[in-house]
VEXMIBA-236531 format. One record per residue (C-alpha): residue number from 1; x, y, z. Coordinates in nm, 2 decimals. Example, Ala and Ser with C-alpha at 12.3 -4.5 7.8 and 13.67 -1.06 7.14 Angstrom:
2
(1; (1.23; -0.45; 0.78))
(2; (1.37; -0.11; 0.71))
// end
This chain:
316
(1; (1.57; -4.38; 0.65))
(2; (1.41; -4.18; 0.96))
(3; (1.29; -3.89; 0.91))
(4; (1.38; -3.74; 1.28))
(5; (1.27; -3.34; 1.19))
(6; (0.99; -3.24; 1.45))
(7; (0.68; -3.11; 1.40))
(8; (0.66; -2.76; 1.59))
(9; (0.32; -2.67; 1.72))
(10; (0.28; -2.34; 1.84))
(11; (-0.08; -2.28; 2.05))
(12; (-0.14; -2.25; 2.43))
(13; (-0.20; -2.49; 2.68))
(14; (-0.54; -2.59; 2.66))
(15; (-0.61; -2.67; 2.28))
(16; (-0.81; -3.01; 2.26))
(17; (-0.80; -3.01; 1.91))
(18; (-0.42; -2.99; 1.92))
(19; (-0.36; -3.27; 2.19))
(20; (-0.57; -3.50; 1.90))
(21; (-0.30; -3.41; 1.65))
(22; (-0.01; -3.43; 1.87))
(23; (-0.14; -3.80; 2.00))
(24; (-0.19; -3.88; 1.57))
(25; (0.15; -3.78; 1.52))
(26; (0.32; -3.96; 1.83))
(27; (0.09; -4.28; 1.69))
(28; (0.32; -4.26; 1.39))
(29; (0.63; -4.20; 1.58))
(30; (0.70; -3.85; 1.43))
(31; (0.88; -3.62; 1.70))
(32; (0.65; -3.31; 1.80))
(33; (0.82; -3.01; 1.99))
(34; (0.50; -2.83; 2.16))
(35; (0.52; -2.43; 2.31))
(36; (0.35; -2.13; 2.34))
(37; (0.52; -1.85; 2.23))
(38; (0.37; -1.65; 2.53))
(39; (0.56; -1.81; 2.72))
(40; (0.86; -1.67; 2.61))
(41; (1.09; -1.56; 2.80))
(42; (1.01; -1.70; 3.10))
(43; (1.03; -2.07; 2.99))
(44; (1.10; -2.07; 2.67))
(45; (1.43; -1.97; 2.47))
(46; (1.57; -1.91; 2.16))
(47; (1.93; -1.87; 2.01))
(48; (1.89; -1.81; 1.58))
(49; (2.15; -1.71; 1.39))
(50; (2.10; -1.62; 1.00))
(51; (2.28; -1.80; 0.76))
(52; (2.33; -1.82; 0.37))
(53; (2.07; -2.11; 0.40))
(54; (1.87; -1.93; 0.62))
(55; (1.80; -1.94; 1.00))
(56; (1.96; -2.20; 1.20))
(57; (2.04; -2.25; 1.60))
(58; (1.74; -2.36; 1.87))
(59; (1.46; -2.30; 2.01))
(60; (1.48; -2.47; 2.37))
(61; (1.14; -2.53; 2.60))
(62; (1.15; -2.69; 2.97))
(63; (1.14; -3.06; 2.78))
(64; (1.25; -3.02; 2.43))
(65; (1.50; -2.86; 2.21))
(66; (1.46; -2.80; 1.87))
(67; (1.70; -2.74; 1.58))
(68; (1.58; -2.47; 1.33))
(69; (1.73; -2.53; 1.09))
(70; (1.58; -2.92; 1.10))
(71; (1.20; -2.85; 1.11))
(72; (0.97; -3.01; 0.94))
(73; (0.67; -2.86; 0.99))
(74; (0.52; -2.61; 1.20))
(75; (0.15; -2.61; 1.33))
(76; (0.05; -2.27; 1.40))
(77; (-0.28; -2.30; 1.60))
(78; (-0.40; -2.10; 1.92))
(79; (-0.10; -1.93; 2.11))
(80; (-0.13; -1.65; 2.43))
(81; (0.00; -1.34; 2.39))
(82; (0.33; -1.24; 2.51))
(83; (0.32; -1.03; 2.84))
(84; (0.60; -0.89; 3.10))
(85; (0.37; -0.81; 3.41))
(86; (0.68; -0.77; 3.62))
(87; (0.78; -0.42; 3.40))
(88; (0.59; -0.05; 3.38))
(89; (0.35; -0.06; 3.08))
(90; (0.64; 0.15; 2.87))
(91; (0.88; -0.15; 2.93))
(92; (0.68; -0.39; 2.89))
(93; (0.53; -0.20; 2.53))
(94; (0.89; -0.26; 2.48))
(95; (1.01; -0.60; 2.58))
(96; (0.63; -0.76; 2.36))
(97; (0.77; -0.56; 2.05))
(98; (1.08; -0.74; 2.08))
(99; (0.91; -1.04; 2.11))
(100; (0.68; -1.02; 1.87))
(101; (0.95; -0.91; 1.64))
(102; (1.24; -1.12; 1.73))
(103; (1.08; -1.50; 1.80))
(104; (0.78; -1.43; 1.56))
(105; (1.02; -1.34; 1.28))
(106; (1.22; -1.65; 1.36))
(107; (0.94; -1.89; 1.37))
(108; (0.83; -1.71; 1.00))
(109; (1.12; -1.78; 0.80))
(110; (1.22; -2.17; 0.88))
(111; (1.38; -2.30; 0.63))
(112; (1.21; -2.57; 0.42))
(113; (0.94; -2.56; 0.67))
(114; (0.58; -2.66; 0.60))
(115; (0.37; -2.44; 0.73))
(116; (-0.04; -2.50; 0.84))
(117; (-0.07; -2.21; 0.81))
(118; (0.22; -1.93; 0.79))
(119; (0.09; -1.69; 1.07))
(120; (0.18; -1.42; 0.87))
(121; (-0.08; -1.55; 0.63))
(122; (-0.31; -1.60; 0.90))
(123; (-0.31; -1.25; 0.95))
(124; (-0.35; -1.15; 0.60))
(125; (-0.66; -1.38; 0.56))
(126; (-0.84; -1.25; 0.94))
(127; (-0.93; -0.89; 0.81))
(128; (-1.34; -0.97; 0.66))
(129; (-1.33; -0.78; 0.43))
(130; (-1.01; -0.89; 0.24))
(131; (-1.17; -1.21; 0.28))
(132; (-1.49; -1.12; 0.12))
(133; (-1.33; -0.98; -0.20))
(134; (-1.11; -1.26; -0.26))
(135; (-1.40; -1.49; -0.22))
(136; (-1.58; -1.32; -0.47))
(137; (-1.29; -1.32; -0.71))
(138; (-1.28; -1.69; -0.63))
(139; (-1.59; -1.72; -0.76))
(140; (-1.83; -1.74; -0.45))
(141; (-2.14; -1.62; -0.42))
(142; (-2.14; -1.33; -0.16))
(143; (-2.42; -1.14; 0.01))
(144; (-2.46; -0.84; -0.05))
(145; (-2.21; -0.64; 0.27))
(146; (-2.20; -0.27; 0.39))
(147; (-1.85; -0.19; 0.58))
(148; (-1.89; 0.14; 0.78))
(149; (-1.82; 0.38; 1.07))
(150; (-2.16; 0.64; 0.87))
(151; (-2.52; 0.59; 1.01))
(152; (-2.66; 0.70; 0.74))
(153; (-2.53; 0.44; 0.55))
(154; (-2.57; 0.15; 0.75))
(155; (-3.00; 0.24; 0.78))
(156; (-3.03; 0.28; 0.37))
(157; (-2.81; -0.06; 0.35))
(158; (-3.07; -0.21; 0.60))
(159; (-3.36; -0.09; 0.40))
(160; (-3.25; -0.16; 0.08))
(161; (-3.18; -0.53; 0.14))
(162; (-3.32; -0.65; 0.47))
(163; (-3.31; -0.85; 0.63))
(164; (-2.94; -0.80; 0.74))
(165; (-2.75; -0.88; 1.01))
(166; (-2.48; -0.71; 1.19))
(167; (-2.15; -0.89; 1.25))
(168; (-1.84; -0.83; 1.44))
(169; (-1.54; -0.72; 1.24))
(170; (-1.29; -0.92; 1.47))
(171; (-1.45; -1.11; 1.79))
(172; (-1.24; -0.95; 2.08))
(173; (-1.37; -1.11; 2.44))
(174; (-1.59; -0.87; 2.61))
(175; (-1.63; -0.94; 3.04))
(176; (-2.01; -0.91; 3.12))
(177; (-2.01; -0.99; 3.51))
(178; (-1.70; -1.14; 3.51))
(179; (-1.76; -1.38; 3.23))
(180; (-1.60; -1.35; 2.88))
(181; (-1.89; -1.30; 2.61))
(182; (-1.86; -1.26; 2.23))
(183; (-2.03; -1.00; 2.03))
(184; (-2.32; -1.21; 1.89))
(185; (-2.46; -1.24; 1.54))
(186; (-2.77; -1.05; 1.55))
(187; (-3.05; -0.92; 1.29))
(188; (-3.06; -0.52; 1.27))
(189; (-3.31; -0.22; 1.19))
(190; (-3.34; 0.08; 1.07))
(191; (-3.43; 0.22; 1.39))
(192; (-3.16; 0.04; 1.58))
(193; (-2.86; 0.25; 1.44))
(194; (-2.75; 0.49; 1.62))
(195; (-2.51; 0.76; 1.62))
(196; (-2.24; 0.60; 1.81))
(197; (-2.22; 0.37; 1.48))
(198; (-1.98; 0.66; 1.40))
(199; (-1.76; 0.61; 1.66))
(200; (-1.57; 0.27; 1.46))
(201; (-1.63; 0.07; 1.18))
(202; (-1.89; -0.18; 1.14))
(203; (-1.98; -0.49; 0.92))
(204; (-2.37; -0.51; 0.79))
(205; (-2.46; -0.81; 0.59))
(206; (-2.75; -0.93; 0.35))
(207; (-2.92; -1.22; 0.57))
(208; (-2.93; -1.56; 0.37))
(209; (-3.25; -1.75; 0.38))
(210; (-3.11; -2.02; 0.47))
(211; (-3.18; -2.36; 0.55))
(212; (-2.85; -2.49; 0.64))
(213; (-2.52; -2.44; 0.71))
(214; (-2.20; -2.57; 0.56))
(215; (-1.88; -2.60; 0.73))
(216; (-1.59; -2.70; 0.50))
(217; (-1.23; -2.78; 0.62))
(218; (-0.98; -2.78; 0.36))
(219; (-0.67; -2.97; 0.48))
(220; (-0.39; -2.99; 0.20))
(221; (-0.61; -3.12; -0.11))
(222; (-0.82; -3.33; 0.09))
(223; (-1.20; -3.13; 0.14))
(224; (-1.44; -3.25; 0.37))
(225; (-1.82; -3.10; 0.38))
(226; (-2.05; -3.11; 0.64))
(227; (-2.41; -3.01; 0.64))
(228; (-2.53; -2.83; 0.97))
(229; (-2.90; -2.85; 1.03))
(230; (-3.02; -2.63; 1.27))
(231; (-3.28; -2.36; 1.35))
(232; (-3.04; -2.10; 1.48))
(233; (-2.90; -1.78; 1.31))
(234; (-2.50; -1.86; 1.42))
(235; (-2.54; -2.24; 1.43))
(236; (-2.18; -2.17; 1.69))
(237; (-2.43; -2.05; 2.01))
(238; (-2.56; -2.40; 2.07))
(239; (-2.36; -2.74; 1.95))
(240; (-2.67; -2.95; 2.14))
(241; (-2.89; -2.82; 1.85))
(242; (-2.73; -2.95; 1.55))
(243; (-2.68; -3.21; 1.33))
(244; (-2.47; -3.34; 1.07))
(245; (-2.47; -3.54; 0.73))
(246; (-2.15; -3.54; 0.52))
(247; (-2.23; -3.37; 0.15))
(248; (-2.05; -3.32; -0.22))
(249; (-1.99; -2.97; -0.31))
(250; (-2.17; -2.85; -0.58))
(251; (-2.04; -2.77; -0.90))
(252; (-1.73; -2.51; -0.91))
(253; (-1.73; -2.50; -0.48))
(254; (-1.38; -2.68; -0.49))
(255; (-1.21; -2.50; -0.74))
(256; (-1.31; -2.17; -0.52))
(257; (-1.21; -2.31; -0.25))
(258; (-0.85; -2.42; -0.38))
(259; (-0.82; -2.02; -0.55))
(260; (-0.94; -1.79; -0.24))
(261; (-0.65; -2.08; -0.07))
(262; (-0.41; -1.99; -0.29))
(263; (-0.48; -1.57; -0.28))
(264; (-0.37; -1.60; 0.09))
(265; (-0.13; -1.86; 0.09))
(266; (-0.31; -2.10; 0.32))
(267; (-0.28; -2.50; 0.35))
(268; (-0.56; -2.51; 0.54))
(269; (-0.87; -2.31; 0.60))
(270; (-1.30; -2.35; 0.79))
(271; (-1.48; -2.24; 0.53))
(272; (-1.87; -2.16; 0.62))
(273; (-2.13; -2.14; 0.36))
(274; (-2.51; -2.08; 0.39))
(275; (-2.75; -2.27; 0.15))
(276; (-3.03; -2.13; 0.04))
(277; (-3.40; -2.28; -0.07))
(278; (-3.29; -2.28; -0.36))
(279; (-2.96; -2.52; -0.29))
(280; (-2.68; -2.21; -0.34))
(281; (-2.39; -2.26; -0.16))
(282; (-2.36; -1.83; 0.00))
(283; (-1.95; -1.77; 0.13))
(284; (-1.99; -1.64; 0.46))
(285; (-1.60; -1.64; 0.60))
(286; (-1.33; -1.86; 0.63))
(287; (-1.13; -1.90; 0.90))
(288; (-0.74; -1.96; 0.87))
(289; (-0.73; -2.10; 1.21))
(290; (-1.05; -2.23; 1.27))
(291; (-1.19; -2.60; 1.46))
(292; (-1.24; -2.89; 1.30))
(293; (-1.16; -3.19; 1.52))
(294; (-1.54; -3.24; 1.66))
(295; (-1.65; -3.27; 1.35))
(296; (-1.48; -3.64; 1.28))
(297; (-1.68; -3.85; 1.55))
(298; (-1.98; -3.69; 1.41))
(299; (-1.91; -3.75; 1.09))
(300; (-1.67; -4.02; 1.06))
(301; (-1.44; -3.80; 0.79))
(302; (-1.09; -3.94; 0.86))
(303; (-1.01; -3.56; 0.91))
(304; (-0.72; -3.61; 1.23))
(305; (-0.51; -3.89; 0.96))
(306; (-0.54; -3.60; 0.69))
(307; (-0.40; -3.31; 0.97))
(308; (-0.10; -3.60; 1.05))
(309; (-0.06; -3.68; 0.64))
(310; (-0.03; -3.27; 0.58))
(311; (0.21; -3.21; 0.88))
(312; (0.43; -3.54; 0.90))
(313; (0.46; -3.47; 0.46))
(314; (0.42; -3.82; 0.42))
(315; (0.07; -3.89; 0.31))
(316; (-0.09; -4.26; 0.37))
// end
């Protein structure tokens, strides 16, 4: 029997990554119903009623319509944010509540729904420094990490345990000329905190003598390792520098990984590890919603069939 239950994959327009898994999927003729929830209400739609069984009615986009109560998975990658430019900014505070709200609680409580991951999970596992100390109840090994808004603090971290590096929190976009920048990973002084450090908080972290990176994607039960040889500090600033050779895990790596999953409730998850000199694996962060795809034609890990096995609940 056909299963005929889409796939729903929430992200916005331009997601390589996602047009790879939608193209997997359609390969295997499994229906996908793509959107962007910013785009609601301007051309997208939903009607949800809740029932005994839980929600049911459709979602509607300029193409497809789905039935809610009929999904089989949903795909929760990279969407915009909802916006009403045509209202006063008291409105619109408004109408993006009711958004966020309304269509995000229904698109959080499909029934029998599989989801990679459940945004509200995704969430959860985004704030650092929950992230750190379920890591380390996992099992990880951790730096040693100073959170703090005190000055004070942050220069007898640094001198206790330099070198250390400052990193953002959360990576907003910053516009630096007109171009969108990040907030860089960057080593720190002493002498280089200043009094404005009290204006928010900040992250200060233990640098890792490293001499490689590790990127691991955990996809369902399938893990796939990477080793990323480079000379850089954030191996992310420059993709023409590095280079890749698949690896095992050490010894108790996928058990951690498979518990700090579990604490959040994820499916999937980018996990980055330094490795010392000494060959220990150090659990930097893991992102719920992090990339992956680029790594399988450098690699050759048969990581898009594994995204397709998770979301189509059929594995091959």
């Amino acid at each position: 029997m056909i299963d005929t239950r889409p796939v729903l994959v929430v992200t916005n327009l331009d997601d390589p990554t996602t047009d790879l898994v939608i193209e997997e999927l359609h390969g295997r003729g499994v229906p996908v119903v793509r959107f962007d929830s910013g785009d609601f209400p301007c051309t997208l739609s939903v009607a949800a009623t809740v029932t005994r069984t839980g929600i049911a009615g459709t979602l509607t986009t300029p193409s497809r319509t789905a039935d809610l109560s009929r999904t089989r998975s949903l795909y929760y990658r990279r969407p915009s944010g909802f916006a009403f430019p045509h209202l006063d900014d008291q409105a619109a505070r408004f109408a993006i509540t009711q958004a966020r709200y309304g269509l995000g609680g229904v698109l959080a409580a499909l029934p029998g729904c599989c989801y990679v991951n459940h945004p509200h999970r995704i969430g959860d596992a985004e704030f650092k420094p929950s992230g750190l100390a379920a890591a380390a109840e996992a099992g990880f090994r951790i730096p040693p990490t100073l959170i703090t808004s005190a000055p004070d603090a942050a220069r007898a971290f640094i001198r206790r345990h330099a070198p250390v590096i400052y990193k953002p929190l959360s990576t907003p976009l910053y516009r630096v000329g007109g171009a969108s920048c990040t907030v860089e990973v960057a080593e720190v002084t002493p002498d280089e905190i200043e009094e404005g450090v009290a204006g928010t908080a900040h992250l200060f972290q233990q640098r890792v003598d490293k001499v490689a990176d590790v990127r691991v994607t955990v996809i369902g039960r399938r893990v796939f390792c990477v080793r990323i040889c480079s000379d850089l500090l954030d191996w992310r600033t420059d993709y023409s520098r590095l280079t890749y050779d698949v690896v095992q895990p050490p010894d108790g790596i996928t058990e951690a990984l498979f518990g700090y999953l579990t604490h959040f409730g994820l499916v999937f998850g980018a996990f980055d590890f330094a490795v010392d000199r000494d060959g220990r694996w150090w659990f930097l962060e893991c992102n719920p919603s992090g990339q992956w795809a680029w790594l399988e034609p450098e690699t050759g890990l048969p990581m898009m069939a594994a995204m397709a096995d998770l979301l189509e609940r059929e594995p091959r």
